[in-house]
C-alpha positions in Angstrom: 78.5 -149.0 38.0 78.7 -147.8 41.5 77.0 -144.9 43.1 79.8 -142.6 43.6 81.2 -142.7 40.2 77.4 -142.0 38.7 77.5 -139.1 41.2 80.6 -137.8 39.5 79.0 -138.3 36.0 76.1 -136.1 37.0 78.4 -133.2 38.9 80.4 -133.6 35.6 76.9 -132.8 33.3 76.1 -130.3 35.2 79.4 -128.7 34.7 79.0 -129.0 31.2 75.6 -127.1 31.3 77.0 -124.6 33.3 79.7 -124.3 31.2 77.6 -123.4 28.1 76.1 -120.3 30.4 79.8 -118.8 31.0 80.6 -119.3 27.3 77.3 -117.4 26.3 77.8 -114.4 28.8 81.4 -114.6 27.4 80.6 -114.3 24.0 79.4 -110.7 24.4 82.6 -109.9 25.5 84.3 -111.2 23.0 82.0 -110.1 19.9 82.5 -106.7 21.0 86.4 -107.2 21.5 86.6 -108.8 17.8 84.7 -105.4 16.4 86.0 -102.8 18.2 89.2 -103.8 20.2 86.9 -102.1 23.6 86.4 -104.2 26.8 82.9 -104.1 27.4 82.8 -103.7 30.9 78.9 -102.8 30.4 78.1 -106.5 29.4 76.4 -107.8 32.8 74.9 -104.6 33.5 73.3 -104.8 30.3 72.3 -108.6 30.9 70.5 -106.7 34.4 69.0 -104.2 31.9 67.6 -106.7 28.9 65.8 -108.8 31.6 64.3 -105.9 34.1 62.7 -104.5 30.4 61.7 -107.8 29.8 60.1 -108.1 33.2 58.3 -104.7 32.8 57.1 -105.4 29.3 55.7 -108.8 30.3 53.9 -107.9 33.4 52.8 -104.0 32.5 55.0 -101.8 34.7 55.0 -98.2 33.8 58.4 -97.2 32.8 59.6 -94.4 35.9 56.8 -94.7 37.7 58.8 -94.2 41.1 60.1 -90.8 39.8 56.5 -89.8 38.6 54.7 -90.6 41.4 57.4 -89.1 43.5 57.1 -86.0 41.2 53.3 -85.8 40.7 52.0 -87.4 43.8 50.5 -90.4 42.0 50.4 -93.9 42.9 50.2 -95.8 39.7 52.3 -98.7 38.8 51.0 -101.0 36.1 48.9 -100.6 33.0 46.8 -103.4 34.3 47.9 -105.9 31.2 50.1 -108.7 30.7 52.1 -109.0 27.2 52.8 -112.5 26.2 56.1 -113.6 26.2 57.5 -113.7 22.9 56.0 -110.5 22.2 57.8 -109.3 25.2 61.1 -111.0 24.0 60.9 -108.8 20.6 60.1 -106.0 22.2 63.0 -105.4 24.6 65.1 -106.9 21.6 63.8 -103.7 19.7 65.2 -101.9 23.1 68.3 -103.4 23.1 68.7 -102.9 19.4 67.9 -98.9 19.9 70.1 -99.0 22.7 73.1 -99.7 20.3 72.0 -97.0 17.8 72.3 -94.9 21.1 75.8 -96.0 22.4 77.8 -95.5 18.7 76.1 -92.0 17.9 76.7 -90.6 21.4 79.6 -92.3 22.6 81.6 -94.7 19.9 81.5 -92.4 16.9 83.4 -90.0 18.9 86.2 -92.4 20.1 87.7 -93.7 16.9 91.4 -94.9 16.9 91.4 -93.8 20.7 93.8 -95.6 22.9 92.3 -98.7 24.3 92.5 -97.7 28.0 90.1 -94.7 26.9 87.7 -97.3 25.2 87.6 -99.2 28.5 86.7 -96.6 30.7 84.3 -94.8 28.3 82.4 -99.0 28.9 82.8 -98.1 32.3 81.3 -95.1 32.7 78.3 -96.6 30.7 77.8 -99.5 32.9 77.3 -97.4 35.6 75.1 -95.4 33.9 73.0 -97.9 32.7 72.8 -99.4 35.9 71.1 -96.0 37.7 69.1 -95.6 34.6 67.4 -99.4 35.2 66.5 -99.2 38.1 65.2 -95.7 38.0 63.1 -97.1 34.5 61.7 -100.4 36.1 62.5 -99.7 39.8 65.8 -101.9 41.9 63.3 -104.3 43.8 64.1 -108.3 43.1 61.4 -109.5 39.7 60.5 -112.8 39.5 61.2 -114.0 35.6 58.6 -116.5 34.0 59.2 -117.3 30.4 57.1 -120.3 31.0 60.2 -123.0 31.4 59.8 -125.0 34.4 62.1 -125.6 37.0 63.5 -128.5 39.4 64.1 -131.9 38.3 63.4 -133.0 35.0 61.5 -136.1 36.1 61.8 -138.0 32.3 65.8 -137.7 33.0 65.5 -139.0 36.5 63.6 -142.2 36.0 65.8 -143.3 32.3 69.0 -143.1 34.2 67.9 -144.4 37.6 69.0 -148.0 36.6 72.1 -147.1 35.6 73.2 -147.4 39.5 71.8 -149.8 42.6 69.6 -149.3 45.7 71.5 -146.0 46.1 71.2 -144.2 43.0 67.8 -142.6 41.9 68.5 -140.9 38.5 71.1 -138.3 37.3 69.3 -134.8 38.9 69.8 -132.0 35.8 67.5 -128.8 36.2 65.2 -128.6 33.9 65.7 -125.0 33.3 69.3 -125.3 33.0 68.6 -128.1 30.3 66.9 -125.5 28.3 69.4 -122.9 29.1 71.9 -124.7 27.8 70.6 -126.1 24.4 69.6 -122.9 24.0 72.9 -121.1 24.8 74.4 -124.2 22.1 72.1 -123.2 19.4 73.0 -119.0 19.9 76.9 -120.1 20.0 76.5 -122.2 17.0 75.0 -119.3 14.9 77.7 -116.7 16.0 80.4 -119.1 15.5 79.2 -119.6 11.8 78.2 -116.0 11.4 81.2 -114.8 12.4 83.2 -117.3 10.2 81.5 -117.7 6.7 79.3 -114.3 6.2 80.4 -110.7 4.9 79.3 -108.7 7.9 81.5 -111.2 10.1 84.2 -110.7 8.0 84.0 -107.1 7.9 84.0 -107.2 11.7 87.4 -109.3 11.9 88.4 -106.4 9.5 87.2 -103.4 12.0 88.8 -105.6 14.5 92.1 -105.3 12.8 92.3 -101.3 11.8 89.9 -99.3 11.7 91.4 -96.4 9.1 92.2 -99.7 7.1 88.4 -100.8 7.2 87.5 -97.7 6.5 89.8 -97.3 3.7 88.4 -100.5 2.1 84.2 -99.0 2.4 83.5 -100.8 5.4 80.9 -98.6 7.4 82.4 -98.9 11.1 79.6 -97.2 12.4 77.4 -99.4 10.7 79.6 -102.8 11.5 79.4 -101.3 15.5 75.7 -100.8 15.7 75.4 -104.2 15.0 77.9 -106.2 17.1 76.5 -104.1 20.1 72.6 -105.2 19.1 74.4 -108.8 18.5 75.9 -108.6 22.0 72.9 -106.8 23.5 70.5 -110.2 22.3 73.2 -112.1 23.7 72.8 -110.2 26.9 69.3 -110.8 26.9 69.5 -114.5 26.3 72.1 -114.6 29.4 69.8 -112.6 31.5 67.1 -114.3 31.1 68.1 -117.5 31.5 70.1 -116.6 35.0 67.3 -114.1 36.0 64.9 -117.1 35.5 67.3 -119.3 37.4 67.5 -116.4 40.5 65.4 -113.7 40.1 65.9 -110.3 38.5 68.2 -108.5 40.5 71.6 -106.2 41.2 73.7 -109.4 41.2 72.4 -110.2 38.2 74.8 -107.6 36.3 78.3 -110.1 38.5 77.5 -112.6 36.0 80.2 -110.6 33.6 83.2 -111.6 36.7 82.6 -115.3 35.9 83.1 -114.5 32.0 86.6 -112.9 33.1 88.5 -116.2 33.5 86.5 -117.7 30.5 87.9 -115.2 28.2 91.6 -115.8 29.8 91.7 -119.0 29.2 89.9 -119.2 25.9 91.3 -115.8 24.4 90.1 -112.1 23.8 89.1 -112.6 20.4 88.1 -116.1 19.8 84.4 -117.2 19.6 85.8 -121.3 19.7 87.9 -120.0 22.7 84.9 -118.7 24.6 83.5 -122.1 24.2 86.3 -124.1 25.1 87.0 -121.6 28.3 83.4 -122.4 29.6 83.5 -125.8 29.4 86.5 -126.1 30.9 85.6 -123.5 34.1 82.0 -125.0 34.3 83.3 -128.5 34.2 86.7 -127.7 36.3 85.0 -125.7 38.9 82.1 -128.6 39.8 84.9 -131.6 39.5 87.1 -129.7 41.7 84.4 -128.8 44.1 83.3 -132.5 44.1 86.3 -134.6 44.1 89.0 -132.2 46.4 86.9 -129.1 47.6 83.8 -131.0 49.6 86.1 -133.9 50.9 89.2 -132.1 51.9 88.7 -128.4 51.4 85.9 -127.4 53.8 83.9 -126.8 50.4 83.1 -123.7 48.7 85.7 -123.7 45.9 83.3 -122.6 42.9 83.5 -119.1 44.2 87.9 -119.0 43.4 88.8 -122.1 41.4 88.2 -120.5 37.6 90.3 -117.3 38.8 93.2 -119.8 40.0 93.2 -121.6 36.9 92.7 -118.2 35.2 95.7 -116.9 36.9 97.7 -120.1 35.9 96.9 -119.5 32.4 98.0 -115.4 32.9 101.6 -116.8 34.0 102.3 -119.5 31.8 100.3 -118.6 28.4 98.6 -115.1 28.6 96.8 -115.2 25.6 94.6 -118.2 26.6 94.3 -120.8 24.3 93.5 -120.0 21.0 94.5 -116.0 21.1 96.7 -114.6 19.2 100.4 -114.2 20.4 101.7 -110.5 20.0 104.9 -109.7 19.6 106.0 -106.2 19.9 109.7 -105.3 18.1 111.7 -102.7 20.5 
Protein backbone atom coordinates (compact mmCIF):
# COMPACT_ATOMS: atom_id res chain seq x y z
CA UNK A 1 0.00 0.00 0.00
CA UNK A 2 1.47 3.33 -0.74
CA UNK A 3 2.38 6.04 1.63
CA UNK A 4 -0.13 8.57 0.90
CA UNK A 5 -3.11 6.35 1.14
CA UNK A 6 -1.75 4.99 4.73
CA UNK A 7 -1.55 8.72 5.54
CA UNK A 8 -5.18 9.06 4.71
CA UNK A 9 -6.05 5.85 6.84
CA UNK A 10 -4.37 7.50 9.85
CA UNK A 11 -5.95 11.30 9.35
CA UNK A 12 -9.15 9.12 8.88
CA UNK A 13 -8.51 7.27 12.68
CA UNK A 14 -7.83 10.10 14.08
CA UNK A 15 -11.07 11.53 12.98
CA UNK A 16 -12.83 8.81 14.30
CA UNK A 17 -11.27 9.38 17.79
CA UNK A 18 -11.93 12.81 17.64
CA UNK A 19 -15.24 12.16 16.68
CA UNK A 20 -16.06 10.07 19.84
CA UNK A 21 -14.92 13.48 21.91
CA UNK A 22 -17.66 15.66 20.03
CA UNK A 23 -20.28 12.99 20.52
CA UNK A 24 -19.41 12.83 24.40
CA UNK A 25 -19.46 16.65 24.91
CA UNK A 26 -22.72 16.29 22.79
CA UNK A 27 -24.38 13.95 24.73
CA UNK A 28 -24.78 16.43 27.67
CA UNK A 29 -26.68 18.44 25.51
CA UNK A 30 -28.76 16.21 24.40
CA UNK A 31 -29.57 14.22 27.87
CA UNK A 32 -30.61 17.38 29.19
CA UNK A 33 -32.76 18.29 25.99
CA UNK A 34 -34.46 14.68 26.20
CA UNK A 35 -35.45 15.51 30.10
CA UNK A 36 -36.32 18.83 30.16
CA UNK A 37 -36.89 20.28 26.51
CA UNK A 38 -33.99 23.29 27.94
CA UNK A 39 -30.77 24.01 25.83
CA UNK A 40 -28.07 23.81 28.15
CA UNK A 41 -26.06 26.45 27.25
CA UNK A 42 -24.03 25.87 30.65
CA UNK A 43 -22.60 22.46 29.30
CA UNK A 44 -18.86 23.64 28.45
CA UNK A 45 -18.71 25.94 31.25
CA UNK A 46 -19.53 23.17 33.43
CA UNK A 47 -16.96 20.84 31.60
CA UNK A 48 -14.37 24.23 32.72
CA UNK A 49 -15.94 23.81 36.23
CA UNK A 50 -15.75 19.68 36.81
CA UNK A 51 -11.94 19.79 35.76
CA UNK A 52 -10.67 23.14 37.63
CA UNK A 53 -12.47 21.13 41.01
CA UNK A 54 -10.73 18.23 39.94
CA UNK A 55 -7.45 20.13 39.60
CA UNK A 56 -7.91 21.75 43.15
CA UNK A 57 -8.87 18.53 44.78
CA UNK A 58 -5.93 16.67 43.32
CA UNK A 59 -3.27 19.03 43.99
CA UNK A 60 -4.66 20.81 47.43
CA UNK A 61 -5.72 24.29 46.46
CA UNK A 62 -7.75 26.10 48.99
CA UNK A 63 -11.12 26.81 47.68
CA UNK A 64 -11.12 31.17 47.34
CA UNK A 65 -8.07 31.60 48.46
CA UNK A 66 -7.53 34.82 46.15
CA UNK A 67 -10.62 36.48 47.78
CA UNK A 68 -9.36 35.43 51.34
CA UNK A 69 -6.08 36.57 51.11
CA UNK A 70 -7.26 39.55 49.39
CA UNK A 71 -9.71 40.01 52.30
CA UNK A 72 -7.60 38.93 55.28
CA UNK A 73 -4.14 39.77 54.10
CA UNK A 74 -3.00 36.14 53.95
CA UNK A 75 -0.92 34.42 51.52
CA UNK A 76 -1.94 30.85 51.72
CA UNK A 77 -2.69 28.74 48.83
CA UNK A 78 -2.52 24.99 49.26
CA UNK A 79 -3.10 22.56 52.14
CA UNK A 80 0.22 21.13 51.44
CA UNK A 81 -1.32 17.50 50.28
CA UNK A 82 -1.92 15.77 47.15
CA UNK A 83 -5.32 13.51 46.84
CA UNK A 84 -4.94 10.65 44.58
CA UNK A 85 -6.72 10.59 41.59
CA UNK A 86 -9.62 8.48 41.81
CA UNK A 87 -10.43 9.83 45.01
CA UNK A 88 -10.33 13.21 43.41
CA UNK A 89 -12.58 11.93 40.48
CA UNK A 90 -15.39 10.95 43.27
CA UNK A 91 -15.03 13.82 44.92
CA UNK A 92 -15.77 16.46 42.39
CA UNK A 93 -18.42 13.83 41.08
CA UNK A 94 -20.05 14.41 44.61
CA UNK A 95 -19.65 18.33 43.50
CA UNK A 96 -21.06 17.98 40.37
CA UNK A 97 -23.85 15.83 41.79
CA UNK A 98 -24.64 18.67 44.58
CA UNK A 99 -24.39 21.09 41.96
CA UNK A 100 -27.62 19.62 40.30
CA UNK A 101 -29.53 19.34 43.60
CA UNK A 102 -28.55 23.18 43.55
CA UNK A 103 -29.69 24.15 39.86
CA UNK A 104 -33.43 22.30 40.14
CA UNK A 105 -34.33 23.75 43.79
CA UNK A 106 -33.14 27.29 42.87
CA UNK A 107 -33.68 27.61 39.38
CA UNK A 108 -35.67 24.55 37.52
CA UNK A 109 -38.34 23.95 40.12
CA UNK A 110 -39.43 27.43 39.53
CA UNK A 111 -39.57 27.26 35.66
CA UNK A 112 -42.03 24.38 34.94
CA UNK A 113 -44.01 24.43 31.58
CA UNK A 114 -42.14 27.89 30.94
CA UNK A 115 -41.70 28.69 27.36
CA UNK A 116 -38.59 27.27 25.94
CA UNK A 117 -36.91 30.62 25.11
CA UNK A 118 -37.13 31.30 29.04
CA UNK A 119 -35.52 27.79 29.72
CA UNK A 120 -32.64 28.83 27.48
CA UNK A 121 -31.75 31.97 28.87
CA UNK A 122 -32.36 30.91 32.50
CA UNK A 123 -28.95 28.14 31.06
CA UNK A 124 -27.50 31.26 30.07
CA UNK A 125 -27.49 33.25 32.85
CA UNK A 126 -26.04 30.13 34.72
CA UNK A 127 -23.22 29.60 32.59
CA UNK A 128 -22.06 32.84 33.16
CA UNK A 129 -22.47 32.46 36.57
CA UNK A 130 -20.77 29.54 36.95
CA UNK A 131 -18.05 30.68 34.97
CA UNK A 132 -17.21 33.88 37.68
CA UNK A 133 -17.91 31.52 40.40
CA UNK A 134 -14.84 29.02 39.11
CA UNK A 135 -12.51 31.06 38.77
CA UNK A 136 -13.21 32.99 41.84
CA UNK A 137 -13.28 29.11 43.72
CA UNK A 138 -9.98 27.73 42.07
CA UNK A 139 -8.53 30.93 40.67
CA UNK A 140 -8.60 31.68 36.17
CA UNK A 141 -4.79 30.87 35.77
CA UNK A 142 -4.03 27.86 33.09
CA UNK A 143 -3.83 24.09 35.44
CA UNK A 144 -1.96 21.53 34.16
CA UNK A 145 -4.31 18.13 34.39
CA UNK A 146 -2.47 14.65 35.26
CA UNK A 147 -4.68 11.75 35.64
CA UNK A 148 -1.73 9.67 35.09
CA UNK A 149 -2.47 8.83 31.06
CA UNK A 150 0.42 9.52 29.06
CA UNK A 151 0.76 11.46 26.08
CA UNK A 152 2.46 11.55 22.47
CA UNK A 153 2.79 8.55 20.43
CA UNK A 154 1.74 5.28 21.45
CA UNK A 155 4.98 3.64 20.51
CA UNK A 156 3.26 -0.26 20.50
CA UNK A 157 0.88 1.24 17.61
CA UNK A 158 3.66 2.81 15.76
CA UNK A 159 5.98 -0.13 15.34
CA UNK A 160 2.73 -2.95 14.44
CA UNK A 161 1.61 -0.81 11.61
CA UNK A 162 5.02 0.50 10.36
CA UNK A 163 5.11 -2.39 7.74
CA UNK A 164 2.03 -1.87 6.47
CA UNK A 165 3.81 0.94 4.08
CA UNK A 166 7.68 1.21 2.46
CA UNK A 167 10.86 3.28 3.25
CA UNK A 168 8.41 6.16 3.75
CA UNK A 169 6.00 5.11 6.17
CA UNK A 170 6.93 4.68 9.93
CA UNK A 171 3.74 3.58 11.73
CA UNK A 172 0.09 5.06 11.93
CA UNK A 173 0.88 8.10 14.78
CA UNK A 174 -2.53 7.93 17.26
CA UNK A 175 -2.09 9.92 20.66
CA UNK A 176 -2.02 7.89 23.26
CA UNK A 177 -4.18 10.06 25.30
CA UNK A 178 -6.67 10.41 22.74
CA UNK A 179 -6.68 6.49 22.42
CA UNK A 180 -7.81 6.47 26.00
CA UNK A 181 -10.09 9.33 25.51
CA UNK A 182 -11.84 7.69 23.14
CA UNK A 183 -12.39 4.09 24.44
CA UNK A 184 -13.33 5.76 27.20
CA UNK A 185 -15.87 8.22 25.73
CA UNK A 186 -17.19 4.64 23.78
CA UNK A 187 -17.76 2.86 27.00
CA UNK A 188 -19.73 6.22 28.72
CA UNK A 189 -21.88 6.41 25.25
CA UNK A 190 -22.52 2.77 25.40
CA UNK A 191 -24.08 2.95 28.97
CA UNK A 192 -26.25 6.10 28.24
CA UNK A 193 -27.41 4.71 25.06
CA UNK A 194 -28.60 1.49 26.99
CA UNK A 195 -29.72 3.39 30.02
CA UNK A 196 -31.62 5.58 28.33
CA UNK A 197 -33.30 2.84 26.15
CA UNK A 198 -34.08 -0.31 28.42
CA UNK A 199 -34.25 1.13 32.18
CA UNK A 200 -37.34 2.93 34.09
CA UNK A 201 -35.65 6.08 34.98
CA UNK A 202 -34.73 6.45 31.14
CA UNK A 203 -38.00 5.92 30.23
CA UNK A 204 -39.45 8.20 32.69
CA UNK A 205 -37.10 10.86 31.22
CA UNK A 206 -38.37 10.27 27.46
CA UNK A 207 -41.71 10.81 29.36
CA UNK A 208 -40.64 14.26 31.21
CA UNK A 209 -39.33 14.96 27.79
CA UNK A 210 -42.70 14.65 26.23
CA UNK A 211 -45.09 16.77 28.96
CA UNK A 212 -44.33 17.47 31.92
CA UNK A 213 -48.18 17.91 33.62
CA UNK A 214 -48.55 14.44 31.68
CA UNK A 215 -45.49 12.90 33.62
CA UNK A 216 -46.58 14.32 36.47
CA UNK A 217 -49.99 13.15 36.14
CA UNK A 218 -48.69 9.54 35.71
CA UNK A 219 -46.28 9.83 39.45
CA UNK A 220 -43.23 10.55 37.80
CA UNK A 221 -41.18 12.95 40.20
CA UNK A 222 -39.87 15.64 37.64
CA UNK A 223 -37.83 17.11 40.15
CA UNK A 224 -36.46 13.91 40.96
CA UNK A 225 -36.08 12.68 37.06
CA UNK A 226 -34.06 16.50 36.67
CA UNK A 227 -31.71 16.16 39.48
CA UNK A 228 -30.55 13.27 37.88
CA UNK A 229 -30.12 13.99 34.16
CA UNK A 230 -28.24 17.19 35.28
CA UNK A 231 -25.67 14.89 37.73
CA UNK A 232 -25.81 12.45 34.46
CA UNK A 233 -24.76 15.35 32.28
CA UNK A 234 -22.55 17.01 35.00
CA UNK A 235 -20.30 13.33 35.03
CA UNK A 236 -20.49 13.57 31.39
CA UNK A 237 -19.02 17.11 31.69
CA UNK A 238 -16.42 15.87 33.82
CA UNK A 239 -15.31 12.99 31.61
CA UNK A 240 -15.23 15.77 28.58
CA UNK A 241 -13.17 18.01 30.68
CA UNK A 242 -10.92 16.00 31.74
CA UNK A 243 -10.02 14.34 28.82
CA UNK A 244 -9.61 17.84 26.75
CA UNK A 245 -8.11 19.67 29.88
CA UNK A 246 -5.62 16.70 29.89
CA UNK A 247 -5.07 17.11 26.17
CA UNK A 248 -4.58 21.26 26.68
CA UNK A 249 -4.52 22.42 29.92
CA UNK A 250 -7.23 23.68 32.29
CA UNK A 251 -8.36 26.86 30.99
CA UNK A 252 -11.20 29.60 29.74
CA UNK A 253 -11.25 27.84 26.34
CA UNK A 254 -11.91 24.91 27.84
CA UNK A 255 -15.73 25.94 28.48
CA UNK A 256 -15.76 26.48 23.66
CA UNK A 257 -15.72 22.90 23.66
CA UNK A 258 -19.79 23.14 23.79
CA UNK A 259 -19.58 25.34 19.97
CA UNK A 260 -18.04 22.08 18.45
CA UNK A 261 -21.10 20.03 20.02
CA UNK A 262 -23.50 22.66 18.06
CA UNK A 263 -23.17 21.09 14.60
CA UNK A 264 -23.01 17.53 16.17
CA UNK A 265 -26.38 17.99 17.53
CA UNK A 266 -27.64 19.52 14.04
CA UNK A 267 -26.74 16.88 12.22
CA UNK A 268 -27.49 14.04 14.52
CA UNK A 269 -30.77 15.63 16.17
CA UNK A 270 -31.80 17.38 19.50
CA UNK A 271 -33.00 14.42 21.13
CA UNK A 272 -31.21 11.47 19.89
CA UNK A 273 -28.43 9.77 21.96
CA UNK A 274 -27.65 7.37 18.42
CA UNK A 275 -27.74 10.82 16.60
CA UNK A 276 -25.07 12.35 18.84
CA UNK A 277 -22.93 9.46 17.92
CA UNK A 278 -23.46 9.38 14.38
CA UNK A 279 -23.09 13.53 14.25
CA UNK A 280 -19.45 13.10 15.82
CA UNK A 281 -18.29 10.62 13.72
CA UNK A 282 -19.26 12.22 10.90
CA UNK A 283 -17.77 16.02 11.91
CA UNK A 284 -14.64 14.31 13.46
CA UNK A 285 -14.09 12.16 10.47
CA UNK A 286 -15.43 14.96 7.85
CA UNK A 287 -13.56 17.72 9.27
CA UNK A 288 -9.84 15.84 9.18
CA UNK A 289 -10.66 14.18 5.59
CA UNK A 290 -11.60 17.51 4.40
CA UNK A 291 -8.62 19.20 5.90
CA UNK A 292 -6.41 16.47 4.37
CA UNK A 293 -7.57 15.72 1.00
CA UNK A 294 -8.99 19.48 -0.23
CA UNK A 295 -8.15 22.00 2.65
CA UNK A 296 -3.99 21.45 2.99
CA UNK A 297 -3.59 20.89 -0.89
CA UNK A 298 -5.81 23.58 -2.31
CA UNK A 299 -7.32 25.62 0.45
CA UNK A 300 -4.38 27.33 2.18
CA UNK A 301 -5.40 24.88 5.23
CA UNK A 302 -7.12 25.59 8.28
CA UNK A 303 -10.56 24.20 7.46
CA UNK A 304 -11.26 22.29 10.86
CA UNK A 305 -11.99 25.58 12.44
CA UNK A 306 -15.53 26.08 9.70
CA UNK A 307 -16.05 22.77 7.92
CA UNK A 308 -18.63 21.01 10.69
CA UNK A 309 -20.67 24.53 10.76
CA UNK A 310 -20.83 24.36 6.76
CA UNK A 311 -22.02 20.91 6.72
CA UNK A 312 -24.16 21.94 9.81
CA UNK A 313 -25.60 24.66 7.88
CA UNK A 314 -26.26 22.25 4.89
CA UNK A 315 -28.08 20.02 7.10
CA UNK A 316 -30.24 23.33 8.58
CA UNK A 317 -31.47 23.90 4.82
CA UNK A 318 -32.14 20.74 3.46
CA UNK A 319 -33.21 18.55 6.74
CA UNK A 320 -33.42 20.64 9.95
CA UNK A 321 -34.02 18.04 12.24
CA UNK A 322 -30.63 16.26 11.66
CA UNK A 323 -30.73 12.76 11.06
CA UNK A 324 -32.56 10.83 13.35
CA UNK A 325 -34.82 13.87 14.99
CA UNK A 326 -38.02 13.88 15.05
CA UNK A 327 -40.00 15.83 12.25
CA UNK A 328 -42.60 18.37 13.73
CA UNK A 329 -45.33 19.31 12.11
CA UNK A 330 -47.45 22.14 13.37
CA UNK A 331 -51.34 22.23 11.97
CA UNK A 332 -52.35 26.18 11.33
Amino acid sequence: MSADFLFGVEVFLNGLMAGVMYALVALGFVLIFKSSGIFNYAQGVMALFAAQTLVGIQTGLIPFSHMINAVLGTKVHHFGWNVPTVVAILLTVGVMILFAIIVEKLILKHLVNQEPIILFMATIGLAYFLEGFGDLMWGAEIKKLDIGIPQGGNIWVEENTAFLGGDDFFGFYLDTLDIYAAVIAALLVTSLVLFSQYTKTGRALRAVADDHQAALSVGISLRTIWVIVWSIAGFVALVAGVMWGAKSGVQFSLSLIALKALPVLMLGGFTSIPGAIVGGLIIGVGEKMFEFLIGAPYLGGATENWFAYMLALLFLIFRPQGLFGEKIIERV
